[in-house]
C-alpha positions in Angstrom: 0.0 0.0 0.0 1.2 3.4 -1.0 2.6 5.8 2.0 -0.4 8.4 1.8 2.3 11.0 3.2 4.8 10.0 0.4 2.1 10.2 -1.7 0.9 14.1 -0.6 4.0 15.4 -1.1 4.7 13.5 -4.3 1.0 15.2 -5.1 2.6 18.6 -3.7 5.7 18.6 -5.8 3.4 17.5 -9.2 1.4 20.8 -9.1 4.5 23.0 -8.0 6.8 21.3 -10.6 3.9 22.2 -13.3 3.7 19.0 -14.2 0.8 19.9 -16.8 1.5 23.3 -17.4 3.2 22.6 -21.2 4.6 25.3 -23.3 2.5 25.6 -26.2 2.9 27.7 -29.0 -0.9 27.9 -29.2 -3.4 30.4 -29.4 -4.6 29.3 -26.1 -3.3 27.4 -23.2 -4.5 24.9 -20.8 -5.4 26.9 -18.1 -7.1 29.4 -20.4 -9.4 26.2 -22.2 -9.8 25.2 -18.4 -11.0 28.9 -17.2 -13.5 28.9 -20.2 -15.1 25.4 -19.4 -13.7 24.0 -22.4 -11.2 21.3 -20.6 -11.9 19.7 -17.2 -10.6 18.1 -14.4 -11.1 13.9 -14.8 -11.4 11.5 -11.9 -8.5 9.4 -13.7 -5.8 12.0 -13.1 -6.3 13.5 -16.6 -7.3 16.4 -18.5 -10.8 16.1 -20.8 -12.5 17.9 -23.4 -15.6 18.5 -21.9 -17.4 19.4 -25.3 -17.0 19.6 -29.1 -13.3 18.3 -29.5 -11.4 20.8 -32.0 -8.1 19.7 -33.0 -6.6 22.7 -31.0 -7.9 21.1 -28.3 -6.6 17.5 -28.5 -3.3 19.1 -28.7 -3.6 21.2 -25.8 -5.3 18.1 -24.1 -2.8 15.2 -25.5 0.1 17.9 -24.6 -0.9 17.9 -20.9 -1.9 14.0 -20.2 1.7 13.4 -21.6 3.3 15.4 -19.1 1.0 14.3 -16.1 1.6 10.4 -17.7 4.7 10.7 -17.3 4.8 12.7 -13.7 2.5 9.7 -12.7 4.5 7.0 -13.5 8.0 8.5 -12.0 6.1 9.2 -8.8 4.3 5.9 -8.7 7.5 4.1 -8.8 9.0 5.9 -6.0 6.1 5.6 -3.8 5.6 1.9 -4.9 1.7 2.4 -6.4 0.6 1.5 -10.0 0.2 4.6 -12.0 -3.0 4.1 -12.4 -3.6 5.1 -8.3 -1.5 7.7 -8.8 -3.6 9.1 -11.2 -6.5 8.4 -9.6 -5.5 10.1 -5.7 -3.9 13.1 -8.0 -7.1 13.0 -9.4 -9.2 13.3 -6.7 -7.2 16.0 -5.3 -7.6 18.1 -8.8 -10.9 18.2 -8.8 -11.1 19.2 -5.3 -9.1 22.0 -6.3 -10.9 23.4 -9.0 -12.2 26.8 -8.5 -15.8 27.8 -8.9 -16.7 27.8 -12.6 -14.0 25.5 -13.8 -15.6 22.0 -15.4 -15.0 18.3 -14.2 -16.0 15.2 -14.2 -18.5 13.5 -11.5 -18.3 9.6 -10.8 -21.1 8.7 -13.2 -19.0 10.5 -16.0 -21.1 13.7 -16.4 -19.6 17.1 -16.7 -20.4 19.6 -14.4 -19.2 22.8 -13.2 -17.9 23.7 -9.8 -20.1 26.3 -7.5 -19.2 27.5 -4.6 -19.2 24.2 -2.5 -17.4 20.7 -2.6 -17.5 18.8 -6.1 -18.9 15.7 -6.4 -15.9 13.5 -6.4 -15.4 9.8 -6.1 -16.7 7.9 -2.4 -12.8 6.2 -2.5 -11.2 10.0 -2.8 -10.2 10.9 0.6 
């Protein structure tokens, strides 16, 4: 079982380290799709279109999962989890982080957008 402090800080030094912040030469960034409700927060760890999927978002999408992929598996080898909980605990943690008007995803796969209180995140999130 993975050392839930281990796994905080590893958590911690993914979102300072800007693990999904990607340089793109773009007419819009992550975070900007994100503040607009085009891109949201999934219970998997990962970024998702939550509507019509243009190809400058798939890039902007694809661009960021690669990065957090790739975070994931480094830190799931050094706190000896599968990525795939990696993803899912970071996951749960993004989308309580979201701010109020940013998009995710519930448990039964819907999108909704955050108000002012708690987001309807996984029972298993802790």
């Amino acid at each position: 079982m993975m050392n839930k402090i281990a796994l905080a800080l590893g958590i911690g030094a993914l979102a300072a380290g800007g693990i999904a912040a990607p340089a793109l030469a773009q007419s819009m960034s992550w975070q900007q799709a994100k503040s607009q409700g085009l891109v949201g927060e999934q219970p998997d760890g990962y970024l998702g279109i939550v509507g019509s999927a243009t190809a400058e978002l798939r890039k902007i999408v694809n661009d960021v999962n690669i990065k957090r992929k790739a975070a994931y598996t480094q830190k799931a080898q050094a706190n000896g989890a599968t990525v795939e909980q990696f993803a899912f605990t970071t996951g749960c943690n993004l989308i309580a982080r979201t701010d109020p008007g940013e998009m995710y995803q519930t448990p039964s796969g819907a999108w909704k957008k955050r108000g002012s209180g708690a987001p309807d995140r996984d029972p298993r999130c802790a």
